[in-house]
TORMIZA-156477 format. One record per residue (C-alpha): residue number from 0; residue in three letters; z, x, y. Coordinates in nm, 4 decimals. Each point is the difference from the previous one (the first is absolute). Example, Ala and Ser with C-alpha at 12.3 -4.5 7.8 and 13.67 -1.06 7.14 Angstrom:
# residues 2
num=0 | residuo=ALA | pz=0.7800 | px=1.2300 | py=-0.4500
num=1 | residuo=SER | pz=-0.0660 | px=0.1370 | py=0.3440
//
This chain:
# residues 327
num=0 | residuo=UNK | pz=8.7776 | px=12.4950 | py=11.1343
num=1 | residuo=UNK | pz=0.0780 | px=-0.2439 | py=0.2683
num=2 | residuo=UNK | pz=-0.2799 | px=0.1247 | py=0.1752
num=3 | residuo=UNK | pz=-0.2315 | px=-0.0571 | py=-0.2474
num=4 | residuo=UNK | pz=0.1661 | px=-0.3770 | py=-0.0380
num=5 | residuo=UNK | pz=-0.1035 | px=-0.0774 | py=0.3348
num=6 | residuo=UNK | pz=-0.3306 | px=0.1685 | py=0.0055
num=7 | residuo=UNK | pz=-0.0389 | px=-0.2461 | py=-0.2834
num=8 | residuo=UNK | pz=0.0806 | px=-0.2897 | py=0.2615
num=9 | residuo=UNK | pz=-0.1720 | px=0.1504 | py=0.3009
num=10 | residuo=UNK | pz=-0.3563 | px=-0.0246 | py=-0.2395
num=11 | residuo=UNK | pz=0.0744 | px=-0.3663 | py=-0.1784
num=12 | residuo=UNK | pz=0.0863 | px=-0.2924 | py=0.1344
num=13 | residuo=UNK | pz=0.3653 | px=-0.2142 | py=0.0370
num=14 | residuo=UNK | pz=-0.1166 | px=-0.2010 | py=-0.2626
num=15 | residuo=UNK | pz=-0.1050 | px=0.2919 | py=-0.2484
num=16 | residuo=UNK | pz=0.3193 | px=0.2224 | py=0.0767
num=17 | residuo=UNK | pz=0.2488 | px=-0.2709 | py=-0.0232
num=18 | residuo=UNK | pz=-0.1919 | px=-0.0476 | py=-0.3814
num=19 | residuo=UNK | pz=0.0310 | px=0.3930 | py=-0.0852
num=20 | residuo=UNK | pz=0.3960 | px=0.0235 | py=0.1269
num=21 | residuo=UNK | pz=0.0827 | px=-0.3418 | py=-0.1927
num=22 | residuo=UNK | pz=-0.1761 | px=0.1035 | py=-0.3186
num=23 | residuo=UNK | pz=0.1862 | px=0.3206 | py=0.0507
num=24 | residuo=UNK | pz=0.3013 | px=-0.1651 | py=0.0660
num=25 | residuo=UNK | pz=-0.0310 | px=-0.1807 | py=-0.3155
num=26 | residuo=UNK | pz=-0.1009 | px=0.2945 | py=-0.2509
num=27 | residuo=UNK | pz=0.3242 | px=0.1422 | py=0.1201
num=28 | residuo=UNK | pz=0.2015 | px=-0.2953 | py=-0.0163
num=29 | residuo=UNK | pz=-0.0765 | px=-0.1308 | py=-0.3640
num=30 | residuo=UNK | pz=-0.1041 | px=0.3371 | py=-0.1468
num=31 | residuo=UNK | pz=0.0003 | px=0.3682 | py=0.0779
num=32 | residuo=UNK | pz=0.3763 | px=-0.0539 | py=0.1000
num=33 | residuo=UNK | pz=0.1193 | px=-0.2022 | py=-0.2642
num=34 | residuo=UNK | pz=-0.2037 | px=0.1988 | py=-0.2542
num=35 | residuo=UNK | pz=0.1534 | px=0.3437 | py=0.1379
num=36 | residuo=UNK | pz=0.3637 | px=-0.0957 | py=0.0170
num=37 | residuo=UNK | pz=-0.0471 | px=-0.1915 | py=-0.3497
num=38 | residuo=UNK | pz=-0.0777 | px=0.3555 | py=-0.1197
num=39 | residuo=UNK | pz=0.3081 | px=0.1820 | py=0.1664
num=40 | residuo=UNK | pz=0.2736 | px=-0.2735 | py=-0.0259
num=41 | residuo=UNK | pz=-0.0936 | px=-0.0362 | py=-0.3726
num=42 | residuo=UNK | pz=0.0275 | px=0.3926 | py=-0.0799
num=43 | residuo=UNK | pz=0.2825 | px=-0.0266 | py=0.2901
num=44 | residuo=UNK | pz=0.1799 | px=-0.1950 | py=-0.2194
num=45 | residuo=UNK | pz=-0.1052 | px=0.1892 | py=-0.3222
num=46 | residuo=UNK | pz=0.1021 | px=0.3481 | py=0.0799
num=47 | residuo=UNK | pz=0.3586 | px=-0.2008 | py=0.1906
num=48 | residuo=UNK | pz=0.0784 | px=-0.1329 | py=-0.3283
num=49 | residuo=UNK | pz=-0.0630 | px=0.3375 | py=-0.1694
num=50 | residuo=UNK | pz=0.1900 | px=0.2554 | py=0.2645
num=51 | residuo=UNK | pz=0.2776 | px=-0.2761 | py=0.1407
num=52 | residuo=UNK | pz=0.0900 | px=-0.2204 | py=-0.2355
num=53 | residuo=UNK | pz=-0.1117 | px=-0.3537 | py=-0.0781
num=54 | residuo=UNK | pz=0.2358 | px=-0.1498 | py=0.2751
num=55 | residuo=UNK | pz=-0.2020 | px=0.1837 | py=0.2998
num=56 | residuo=UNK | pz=-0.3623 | px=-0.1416 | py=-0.0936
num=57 | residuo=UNK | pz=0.0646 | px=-0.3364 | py=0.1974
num=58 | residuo=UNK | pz=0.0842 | px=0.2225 | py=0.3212
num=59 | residuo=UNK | pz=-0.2739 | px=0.2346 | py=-0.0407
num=60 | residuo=UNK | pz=-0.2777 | px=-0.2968 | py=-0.0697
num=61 | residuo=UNK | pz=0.0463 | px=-0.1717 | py=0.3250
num=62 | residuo=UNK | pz=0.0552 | px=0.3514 | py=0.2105
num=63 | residuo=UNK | pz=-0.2752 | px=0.1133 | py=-0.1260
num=64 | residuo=UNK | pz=-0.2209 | px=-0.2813 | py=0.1342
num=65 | residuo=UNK | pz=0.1169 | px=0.1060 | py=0.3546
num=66 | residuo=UNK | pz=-0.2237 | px=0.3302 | py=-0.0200
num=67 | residuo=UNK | pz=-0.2573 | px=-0.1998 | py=0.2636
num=68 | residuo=UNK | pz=0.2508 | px=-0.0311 | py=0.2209
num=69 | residuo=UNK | pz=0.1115 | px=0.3733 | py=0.0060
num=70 | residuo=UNK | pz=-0.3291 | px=0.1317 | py=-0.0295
num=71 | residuo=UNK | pz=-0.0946 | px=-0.2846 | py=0.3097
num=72 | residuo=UNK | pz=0.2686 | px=0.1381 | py=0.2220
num=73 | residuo=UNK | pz=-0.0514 | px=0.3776 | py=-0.0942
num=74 | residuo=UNK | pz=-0.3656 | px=0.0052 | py=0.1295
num=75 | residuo=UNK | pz=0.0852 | px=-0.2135 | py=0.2697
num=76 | residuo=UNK | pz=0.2776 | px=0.2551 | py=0.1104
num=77 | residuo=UNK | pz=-0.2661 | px=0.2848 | py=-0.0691
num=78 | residuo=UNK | pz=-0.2088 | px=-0.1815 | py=0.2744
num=79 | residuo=UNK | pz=0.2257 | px=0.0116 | py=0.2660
num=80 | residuo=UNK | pz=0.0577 | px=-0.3928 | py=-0.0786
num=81 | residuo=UNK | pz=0.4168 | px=-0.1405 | py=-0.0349
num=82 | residuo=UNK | pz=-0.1269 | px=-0.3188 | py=-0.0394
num=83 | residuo=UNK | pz=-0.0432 | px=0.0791 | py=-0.3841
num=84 | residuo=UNK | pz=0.3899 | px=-0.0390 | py=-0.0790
num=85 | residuo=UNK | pz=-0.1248 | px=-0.3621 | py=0.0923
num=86 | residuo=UNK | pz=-0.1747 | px=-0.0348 | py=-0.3410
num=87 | residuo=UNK | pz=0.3382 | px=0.0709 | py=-0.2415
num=88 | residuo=UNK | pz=0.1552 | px=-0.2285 | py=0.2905
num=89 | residuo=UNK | pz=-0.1874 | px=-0.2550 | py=-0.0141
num=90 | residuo=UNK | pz=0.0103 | px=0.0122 | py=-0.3664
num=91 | residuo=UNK | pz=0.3095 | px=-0.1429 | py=-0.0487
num=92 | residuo=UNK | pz=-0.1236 | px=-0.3263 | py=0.1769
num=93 | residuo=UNK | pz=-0.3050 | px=0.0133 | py=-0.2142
num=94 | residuo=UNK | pz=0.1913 | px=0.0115 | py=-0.3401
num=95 | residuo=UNK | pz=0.2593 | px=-0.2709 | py=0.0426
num=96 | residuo=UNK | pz=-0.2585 | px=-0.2961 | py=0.0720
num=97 | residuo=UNK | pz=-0.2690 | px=0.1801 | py=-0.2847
num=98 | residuo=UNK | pz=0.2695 | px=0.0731 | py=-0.2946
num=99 | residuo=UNK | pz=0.1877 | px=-0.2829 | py=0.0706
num=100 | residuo=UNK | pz=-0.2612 | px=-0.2888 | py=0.0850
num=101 | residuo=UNK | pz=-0.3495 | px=0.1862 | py=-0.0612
num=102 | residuo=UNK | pz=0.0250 | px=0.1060 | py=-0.2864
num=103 | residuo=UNK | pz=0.1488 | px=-0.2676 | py=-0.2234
num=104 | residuo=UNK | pz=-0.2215 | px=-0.2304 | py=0.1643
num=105 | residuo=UNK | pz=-0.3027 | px=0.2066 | py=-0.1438
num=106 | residuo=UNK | pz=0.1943 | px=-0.0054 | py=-0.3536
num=107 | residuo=UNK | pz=0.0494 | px=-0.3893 | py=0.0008
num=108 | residuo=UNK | pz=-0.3431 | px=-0.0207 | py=0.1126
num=109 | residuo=UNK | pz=-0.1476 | px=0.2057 | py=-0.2773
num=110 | residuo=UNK | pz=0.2057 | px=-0.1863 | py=-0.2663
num=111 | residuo=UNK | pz=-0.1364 | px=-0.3401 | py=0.1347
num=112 | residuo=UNK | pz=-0.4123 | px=0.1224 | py=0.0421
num=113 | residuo=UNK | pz=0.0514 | px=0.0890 | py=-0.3781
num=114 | residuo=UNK | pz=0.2261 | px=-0.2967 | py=-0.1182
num=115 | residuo=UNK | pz=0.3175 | px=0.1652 | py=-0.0941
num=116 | residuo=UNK | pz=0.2196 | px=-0.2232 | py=0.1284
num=117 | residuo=UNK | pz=0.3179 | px=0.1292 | py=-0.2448
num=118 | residuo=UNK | pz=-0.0200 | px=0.2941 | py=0.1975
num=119 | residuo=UNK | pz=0.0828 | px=-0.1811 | py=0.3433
num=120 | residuo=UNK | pz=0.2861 | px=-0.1400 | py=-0.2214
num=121 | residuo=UNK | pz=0.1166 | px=0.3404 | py=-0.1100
num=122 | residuo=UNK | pz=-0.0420 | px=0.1375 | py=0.3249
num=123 | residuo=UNK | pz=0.2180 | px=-0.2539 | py=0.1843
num=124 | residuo=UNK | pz=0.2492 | px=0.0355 | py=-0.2634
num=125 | residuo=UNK | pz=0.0881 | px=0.3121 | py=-0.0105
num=126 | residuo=UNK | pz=-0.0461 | px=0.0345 | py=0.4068
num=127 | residuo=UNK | pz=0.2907 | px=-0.3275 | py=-0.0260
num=128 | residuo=UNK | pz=0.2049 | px=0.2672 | py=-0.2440
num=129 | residuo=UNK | pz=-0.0615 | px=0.2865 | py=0.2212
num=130 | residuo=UNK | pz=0.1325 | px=-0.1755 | py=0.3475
num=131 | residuo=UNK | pz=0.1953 | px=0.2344 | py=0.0771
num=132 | residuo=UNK | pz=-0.2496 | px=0.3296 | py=-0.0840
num=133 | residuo=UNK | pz=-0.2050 | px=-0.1619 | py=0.2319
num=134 | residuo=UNK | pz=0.2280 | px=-0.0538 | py=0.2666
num=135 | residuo=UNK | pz=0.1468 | px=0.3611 | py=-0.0452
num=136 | residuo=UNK | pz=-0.3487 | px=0.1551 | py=0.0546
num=137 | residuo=UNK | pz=-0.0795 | px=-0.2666 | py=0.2789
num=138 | residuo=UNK | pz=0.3293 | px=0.1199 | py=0.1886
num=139 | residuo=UNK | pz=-0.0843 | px=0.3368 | py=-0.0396
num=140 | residuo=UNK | pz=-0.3981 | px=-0.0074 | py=0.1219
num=141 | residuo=UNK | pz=0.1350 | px=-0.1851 | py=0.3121
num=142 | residuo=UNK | pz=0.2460 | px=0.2739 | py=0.0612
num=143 | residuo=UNK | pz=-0.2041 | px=0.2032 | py=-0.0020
num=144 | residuo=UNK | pz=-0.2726 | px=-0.1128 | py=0.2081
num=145 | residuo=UNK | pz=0.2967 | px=-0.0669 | py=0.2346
num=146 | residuo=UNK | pz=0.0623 | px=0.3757 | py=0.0215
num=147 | residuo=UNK | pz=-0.4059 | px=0.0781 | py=0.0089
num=148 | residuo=UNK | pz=-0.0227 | px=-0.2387 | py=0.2718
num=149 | residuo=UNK | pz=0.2815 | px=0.1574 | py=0.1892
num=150 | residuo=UNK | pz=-0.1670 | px=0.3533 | py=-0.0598
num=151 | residuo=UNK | pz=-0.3129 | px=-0.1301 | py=0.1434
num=152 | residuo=UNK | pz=0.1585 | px=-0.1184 | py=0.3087
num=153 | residuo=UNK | pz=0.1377 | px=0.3296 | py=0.0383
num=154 | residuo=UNK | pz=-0.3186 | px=0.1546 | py=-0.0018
num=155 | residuo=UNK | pz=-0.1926 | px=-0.2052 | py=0.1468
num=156 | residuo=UNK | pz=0.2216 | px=-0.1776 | py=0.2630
num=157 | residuo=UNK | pz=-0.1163 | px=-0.3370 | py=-0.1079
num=158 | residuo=UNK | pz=0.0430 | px=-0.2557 | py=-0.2561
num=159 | residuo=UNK | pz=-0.3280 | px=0.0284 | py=-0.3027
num=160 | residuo=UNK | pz=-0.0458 | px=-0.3110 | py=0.0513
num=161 | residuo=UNK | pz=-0.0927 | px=0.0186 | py=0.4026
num=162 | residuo=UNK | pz=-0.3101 | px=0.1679 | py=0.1250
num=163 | residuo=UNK | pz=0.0621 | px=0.3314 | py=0.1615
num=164 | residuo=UNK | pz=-0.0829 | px=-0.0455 | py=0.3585
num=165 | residuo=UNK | pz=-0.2173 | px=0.2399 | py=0.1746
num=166 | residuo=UNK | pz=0.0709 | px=0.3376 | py=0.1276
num=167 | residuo=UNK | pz=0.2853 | px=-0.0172 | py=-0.2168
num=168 | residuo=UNK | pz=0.1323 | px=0.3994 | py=-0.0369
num=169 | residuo=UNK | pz=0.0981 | px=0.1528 | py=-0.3641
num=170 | residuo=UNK | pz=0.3735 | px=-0.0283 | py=-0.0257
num=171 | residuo=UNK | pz=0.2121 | px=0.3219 | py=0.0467
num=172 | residuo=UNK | pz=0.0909 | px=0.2191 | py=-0.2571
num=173 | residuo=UNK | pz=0.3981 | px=-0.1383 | py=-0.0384
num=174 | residuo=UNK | pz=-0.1515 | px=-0.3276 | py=-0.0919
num=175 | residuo=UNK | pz=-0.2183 | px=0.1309 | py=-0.2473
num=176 | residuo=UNK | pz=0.2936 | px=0.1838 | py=-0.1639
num=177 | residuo=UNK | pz=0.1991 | px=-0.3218 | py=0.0575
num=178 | residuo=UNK | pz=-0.2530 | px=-0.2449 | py=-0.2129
num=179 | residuo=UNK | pz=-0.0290 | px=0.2593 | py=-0.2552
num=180 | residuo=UNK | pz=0.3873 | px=-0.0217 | py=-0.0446
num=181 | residuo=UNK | pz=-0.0113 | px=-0.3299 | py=-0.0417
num=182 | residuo=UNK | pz=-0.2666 | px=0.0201 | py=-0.2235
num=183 | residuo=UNK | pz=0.1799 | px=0.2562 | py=-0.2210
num=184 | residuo=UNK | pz=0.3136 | px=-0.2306 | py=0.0456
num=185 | residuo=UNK | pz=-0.1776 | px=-0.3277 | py=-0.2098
num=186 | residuo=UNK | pz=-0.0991 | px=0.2742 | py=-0.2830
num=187 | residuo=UNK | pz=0.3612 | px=0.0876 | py=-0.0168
num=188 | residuo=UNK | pz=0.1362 | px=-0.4188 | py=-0.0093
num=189 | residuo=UNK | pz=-0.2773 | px=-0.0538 | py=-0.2664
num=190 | residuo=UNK | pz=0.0913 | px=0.2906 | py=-0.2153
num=191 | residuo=UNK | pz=0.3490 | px=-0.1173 | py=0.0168
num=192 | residuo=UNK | pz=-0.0415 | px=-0.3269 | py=-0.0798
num=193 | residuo=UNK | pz=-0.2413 | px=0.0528 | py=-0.2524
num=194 | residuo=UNK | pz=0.2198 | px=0.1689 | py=-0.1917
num=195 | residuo=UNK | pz=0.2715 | px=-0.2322 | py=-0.0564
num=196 | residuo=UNK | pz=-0.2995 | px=-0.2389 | py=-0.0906
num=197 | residuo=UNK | pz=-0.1141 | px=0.2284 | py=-0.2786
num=198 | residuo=UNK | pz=0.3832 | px=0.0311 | py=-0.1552
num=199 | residuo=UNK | pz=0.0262 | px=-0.3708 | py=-0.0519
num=200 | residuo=UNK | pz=-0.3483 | px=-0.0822 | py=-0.1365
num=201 | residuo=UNK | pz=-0.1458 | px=0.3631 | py=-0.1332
num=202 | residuo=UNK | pz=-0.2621 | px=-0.2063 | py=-0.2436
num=203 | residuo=UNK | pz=-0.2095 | px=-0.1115 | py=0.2631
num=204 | residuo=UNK | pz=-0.1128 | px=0.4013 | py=0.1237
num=205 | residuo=UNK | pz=0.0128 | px=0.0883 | py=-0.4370
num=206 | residuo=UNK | pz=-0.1997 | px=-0.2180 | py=-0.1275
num=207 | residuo=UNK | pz=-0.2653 | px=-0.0957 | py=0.1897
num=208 | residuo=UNK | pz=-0.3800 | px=-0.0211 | py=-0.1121
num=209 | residuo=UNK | pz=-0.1774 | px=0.3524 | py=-0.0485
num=210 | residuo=UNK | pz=-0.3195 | px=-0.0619 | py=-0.1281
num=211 | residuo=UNK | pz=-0.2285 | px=0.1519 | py=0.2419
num=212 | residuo=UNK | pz=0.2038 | px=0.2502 | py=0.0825
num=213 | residuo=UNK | pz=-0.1556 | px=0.3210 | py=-0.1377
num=214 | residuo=UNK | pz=0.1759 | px=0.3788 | py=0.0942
num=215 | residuo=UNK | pz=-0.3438 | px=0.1822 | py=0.1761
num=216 | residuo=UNK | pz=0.0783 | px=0.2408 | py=0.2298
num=217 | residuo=UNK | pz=-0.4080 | px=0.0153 | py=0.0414
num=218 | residuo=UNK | pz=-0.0010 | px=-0.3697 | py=0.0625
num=219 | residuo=UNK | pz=0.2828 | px=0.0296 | py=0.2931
num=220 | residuo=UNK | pz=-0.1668 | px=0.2557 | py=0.1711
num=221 | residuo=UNK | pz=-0.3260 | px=-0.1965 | py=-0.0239
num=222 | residuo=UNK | pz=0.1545 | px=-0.2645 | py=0.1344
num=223 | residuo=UNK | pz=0.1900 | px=0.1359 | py=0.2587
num=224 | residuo=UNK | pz=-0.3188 | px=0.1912 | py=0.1380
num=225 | residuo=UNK | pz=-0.1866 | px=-0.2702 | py=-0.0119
num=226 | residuo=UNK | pz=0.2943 | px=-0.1805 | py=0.2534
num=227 | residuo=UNK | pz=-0.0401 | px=0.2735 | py=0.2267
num=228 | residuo=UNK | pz=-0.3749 | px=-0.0313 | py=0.0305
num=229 | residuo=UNK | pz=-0.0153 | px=-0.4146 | py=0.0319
num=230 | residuo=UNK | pz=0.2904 | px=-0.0059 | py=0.2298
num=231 | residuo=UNK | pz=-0.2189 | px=0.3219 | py=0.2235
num=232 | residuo=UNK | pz=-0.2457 | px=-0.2943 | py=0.0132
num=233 | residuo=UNK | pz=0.1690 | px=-0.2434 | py=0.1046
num=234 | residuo=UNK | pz=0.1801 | px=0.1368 | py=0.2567
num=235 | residuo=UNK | pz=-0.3041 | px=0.1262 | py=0.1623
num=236 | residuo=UNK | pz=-0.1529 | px=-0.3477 | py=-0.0544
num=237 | residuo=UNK | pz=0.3376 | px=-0.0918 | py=0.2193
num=238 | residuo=UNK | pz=-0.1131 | px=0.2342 | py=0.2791
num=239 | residuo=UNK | pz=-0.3703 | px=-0.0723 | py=0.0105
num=240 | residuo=UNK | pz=0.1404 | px=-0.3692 | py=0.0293
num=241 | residuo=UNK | pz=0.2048 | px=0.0698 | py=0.3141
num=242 | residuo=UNK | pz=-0.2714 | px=0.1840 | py=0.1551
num=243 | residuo=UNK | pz=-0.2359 | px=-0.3375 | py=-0.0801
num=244 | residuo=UNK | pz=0.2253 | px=-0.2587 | py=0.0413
num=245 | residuo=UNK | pz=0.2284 | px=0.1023 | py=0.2927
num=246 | residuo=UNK | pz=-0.0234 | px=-0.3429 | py=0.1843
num=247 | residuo=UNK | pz=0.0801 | px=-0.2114 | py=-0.2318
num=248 | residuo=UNK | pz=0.2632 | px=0.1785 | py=-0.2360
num=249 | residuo=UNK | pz=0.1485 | px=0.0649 | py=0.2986
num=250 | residuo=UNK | pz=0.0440 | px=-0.3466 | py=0.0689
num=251 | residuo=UNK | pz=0.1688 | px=-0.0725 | py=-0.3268
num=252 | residuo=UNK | pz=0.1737 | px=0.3256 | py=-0.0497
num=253 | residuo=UNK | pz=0.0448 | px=0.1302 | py=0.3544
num=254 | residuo=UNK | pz=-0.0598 | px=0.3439 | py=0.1569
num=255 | residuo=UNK | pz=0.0766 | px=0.1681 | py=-0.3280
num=256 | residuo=UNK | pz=-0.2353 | px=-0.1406 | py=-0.2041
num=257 | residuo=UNK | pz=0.0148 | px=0.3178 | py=-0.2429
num=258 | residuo=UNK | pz=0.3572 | px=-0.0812 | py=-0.0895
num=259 | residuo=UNK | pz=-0.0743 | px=-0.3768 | py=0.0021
num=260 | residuo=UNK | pz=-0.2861 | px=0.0710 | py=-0.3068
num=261 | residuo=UNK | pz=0.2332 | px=0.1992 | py=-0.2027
num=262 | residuo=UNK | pz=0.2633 | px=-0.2571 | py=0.0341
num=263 | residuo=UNK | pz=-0.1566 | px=-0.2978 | py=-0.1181
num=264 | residuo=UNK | pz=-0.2974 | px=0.0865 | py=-0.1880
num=265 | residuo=UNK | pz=0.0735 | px=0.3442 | py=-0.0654
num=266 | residuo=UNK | pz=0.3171 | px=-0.1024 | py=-0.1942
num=267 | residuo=UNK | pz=-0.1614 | px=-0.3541 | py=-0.1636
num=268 | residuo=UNK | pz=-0.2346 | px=0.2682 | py=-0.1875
num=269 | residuo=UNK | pz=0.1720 | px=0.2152 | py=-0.0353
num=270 | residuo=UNK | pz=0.2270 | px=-0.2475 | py=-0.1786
num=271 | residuo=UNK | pz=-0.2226 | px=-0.1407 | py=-0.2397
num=272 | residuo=UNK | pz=0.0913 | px=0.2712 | py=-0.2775
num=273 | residuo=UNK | pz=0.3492 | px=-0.1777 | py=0.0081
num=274 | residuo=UNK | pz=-0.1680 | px=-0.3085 | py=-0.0446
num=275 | residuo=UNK | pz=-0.1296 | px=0.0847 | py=-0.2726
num=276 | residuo=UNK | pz=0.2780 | px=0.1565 | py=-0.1415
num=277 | residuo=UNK | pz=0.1849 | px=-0.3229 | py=0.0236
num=278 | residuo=UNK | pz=-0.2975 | px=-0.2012 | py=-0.1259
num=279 | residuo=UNK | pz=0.0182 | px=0.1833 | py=-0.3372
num=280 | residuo=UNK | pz=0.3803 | px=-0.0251 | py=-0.0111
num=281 | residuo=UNK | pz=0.0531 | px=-0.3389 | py=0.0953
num=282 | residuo=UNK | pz=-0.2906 | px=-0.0933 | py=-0.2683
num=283 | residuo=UNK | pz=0.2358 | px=0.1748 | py=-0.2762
num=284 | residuo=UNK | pz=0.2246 | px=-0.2823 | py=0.0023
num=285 | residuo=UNK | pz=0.3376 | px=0.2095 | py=-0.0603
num=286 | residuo=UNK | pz=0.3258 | px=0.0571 | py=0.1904
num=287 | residuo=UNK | pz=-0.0993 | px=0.3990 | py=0.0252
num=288 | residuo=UNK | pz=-0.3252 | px=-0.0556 | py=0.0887
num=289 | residuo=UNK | pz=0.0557 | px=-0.2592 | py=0.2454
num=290 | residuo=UNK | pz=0.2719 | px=0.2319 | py=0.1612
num=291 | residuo=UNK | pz=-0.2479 | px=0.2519 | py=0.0120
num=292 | residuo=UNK | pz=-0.2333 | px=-0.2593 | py=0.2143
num=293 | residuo=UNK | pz=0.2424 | px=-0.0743 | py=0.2454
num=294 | residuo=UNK | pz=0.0648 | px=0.3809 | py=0.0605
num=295 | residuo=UNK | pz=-0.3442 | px=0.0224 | py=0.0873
num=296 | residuo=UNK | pz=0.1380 | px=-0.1323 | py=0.3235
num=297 | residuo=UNK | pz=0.3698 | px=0.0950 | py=0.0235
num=298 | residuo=UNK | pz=-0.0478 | px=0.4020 | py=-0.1396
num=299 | residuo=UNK | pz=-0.3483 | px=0.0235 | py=0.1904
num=300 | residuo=UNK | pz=0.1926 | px=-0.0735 | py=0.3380
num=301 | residuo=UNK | pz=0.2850 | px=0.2119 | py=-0.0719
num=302 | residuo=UNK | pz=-0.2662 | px=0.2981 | py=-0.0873
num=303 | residuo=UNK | pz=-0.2042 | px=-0.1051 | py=0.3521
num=304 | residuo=UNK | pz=0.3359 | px=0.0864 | py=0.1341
num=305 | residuo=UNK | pz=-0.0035 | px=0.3502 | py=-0.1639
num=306 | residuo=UNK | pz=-0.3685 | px=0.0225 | py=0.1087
num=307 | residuo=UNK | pz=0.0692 | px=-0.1163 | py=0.3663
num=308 | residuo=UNK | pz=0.2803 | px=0.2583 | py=0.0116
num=309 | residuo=UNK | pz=-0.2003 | px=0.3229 | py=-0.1014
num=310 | residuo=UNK | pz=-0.2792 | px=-0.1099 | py=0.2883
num=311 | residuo=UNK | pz=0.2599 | px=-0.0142 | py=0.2273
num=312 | residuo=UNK | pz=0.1381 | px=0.3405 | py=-0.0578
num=313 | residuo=UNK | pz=-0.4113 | px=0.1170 | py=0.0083
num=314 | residuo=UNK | pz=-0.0088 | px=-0.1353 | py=0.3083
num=315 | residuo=UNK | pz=0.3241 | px=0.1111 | py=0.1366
num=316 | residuo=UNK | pz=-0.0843 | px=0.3559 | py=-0.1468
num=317 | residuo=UNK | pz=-0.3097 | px=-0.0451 | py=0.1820
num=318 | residuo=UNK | pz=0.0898 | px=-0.1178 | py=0.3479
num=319 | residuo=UNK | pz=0.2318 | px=0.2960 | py=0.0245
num=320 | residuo=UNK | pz=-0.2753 | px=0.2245 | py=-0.0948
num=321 | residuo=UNK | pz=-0.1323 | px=-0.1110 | py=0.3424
num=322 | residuo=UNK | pz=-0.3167 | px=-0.2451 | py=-0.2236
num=323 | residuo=UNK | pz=-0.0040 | px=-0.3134 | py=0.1785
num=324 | residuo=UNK | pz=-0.0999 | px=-0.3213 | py=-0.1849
num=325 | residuo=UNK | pz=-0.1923 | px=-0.3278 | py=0.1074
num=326 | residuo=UNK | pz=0.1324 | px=-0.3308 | py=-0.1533
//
């Protein structure tokens, strides 16, 4: 398919291709991802409530919104391509400035464009009685970008926020193994943590908001398939564009410019189904709900983690198999 992308450039113009890949850019932003993980995390959440009790639901919404970053890093593992662990990575940057900032920017905003200003008032009141929910969550989404970032360096050699520089080789397999430790590591401080969390405040994961949340198996699957293929898309999109672009990512993201993609805008859209997530939540205007928000950033990370780790032991798997990756 990325061959057909750039046939598409070779026989246009800048001007026309830049249109196409924006427009495209923007269908999958605001609505064949939203609209397919909408469909899963709300049966997600259904069938979690039905199998695993009520308590689970708030831990299997916001995991399930991390499907585009698996099914990102899976393909881009299937192409011979380690930079994909980059998008669950950089995911964890993503979610702590969208949850916490974004997104209840985009809430206040709404309320004000359609003049409910007792909203705002609600909102910052029960954010003032929540202080501490928030800083809980806001501790815990740092730590674990802390350990993502860590993992990254391990893999890549380099801090995420530095471009790679050129030539750069594909670390050896001990550091792969290593950064998947760590990865596998922040799952296991999270878990532990969360935990005692959930013994001194279990209303906040019981009674949470379940209106939309309908048991389909049919609609999960749906949903889920309909991941795979958008995130197929866009990761050939990602290739086409480092075939196109090569000068000048390269001078933002360095020599891998693959691995730059996924980390930044790989993991902003693939994001956005957290955003959303906490968009509804934080509109709900209740302690549960609002927890369930702000774990759009701190239980996404944690399960980035989890995701970061498997691709990691792919890749280890793979390396000894004698497959040799590309970042």
């Amino acid at each position: 398919m990325d061959t057909w992308i750039i046939q598409i450039h070779n026989s246009t113009n800048e001007i026309t291709f830049v249109t196409i890949t924006a427009l495209i850019a923007v269908i999958f932003c605001f609505w064949l991802i939203p609209t397919a993980t909408d469909m899963m995390v709300n049966s997600a959440a259904g069938l979690a409530g039905q199998y695993l009790g009520k308590d689970k639901r708030t831990i299997v919404i916001n995991s399930s919104t991390n499907n585009p970053e698996l099914f990102l890093m899976l393909l881009s593992l299937s192409l011979r391509r380690l930079g994909g662990i980059a998008t669950p990575l950089g995911s964890n940057f993503a979610n702590i400035y969208l949850m916490f900032i974004v997104a209840p920017i985009i809430v206040i905003s709404k309320w004000l464009f359609i003049g409910k200003i007792s909203y705002i008032k609600d909102f910052i009141e029960i954010f003032n009685k929540e202080k501490m929910l928030f800083l809980w969550h806001l501790f815990m989404s740092l730590s674990m970008f802390a350990f993502a970032s860590t993992a990254y360096w391990c893999i890549t050699g380099k801090s995420e926020f530095a471009p790679l520089p050129e030539g750069i080789n594909t670390r050896t397999l001990p550091w792969i193994f290593v950064g998947g430790l760590i990865c596998l590591a922040g799952v296991l401080v999270f878990f532990f943590y969360e935990k005692q969390f959930k013994k001194k405040r279990p209303e906040l994961f019981d009674d949470i908001n379940e209106d939309d949340y309908i048991a389909s198996w049919f609609q999960f699957i749906l949903g889920t398939g309909l991941l795979i293929l958008l995130c197929y898309v866009l990761n050939t999109l990602f290739i086409a564009w480092t075939n196109i672009y090569d000068d000048l990512l390269s001078q933002l993201f360095g020599d891998a410019v693959f691995a730059g993609l996924h980390y930044f805008l790989g993991s902003l859209i693939s994001s956005l189904p957290e955003t959303i997530v906490a968009v509804k939540n934080y509109e709900r205007l209740t302690s549960p709900d609002l927890n369930t928000a702000m774990a759009s950033a701190s239980q996404s990370n944690m399960t980035n983690l989890g995701i970061g780790f498997l691709g990691s032991v792919l890749a280890s798997l793979l390396l000894v198999m004698g497959i040799s990756y590309q970042l």
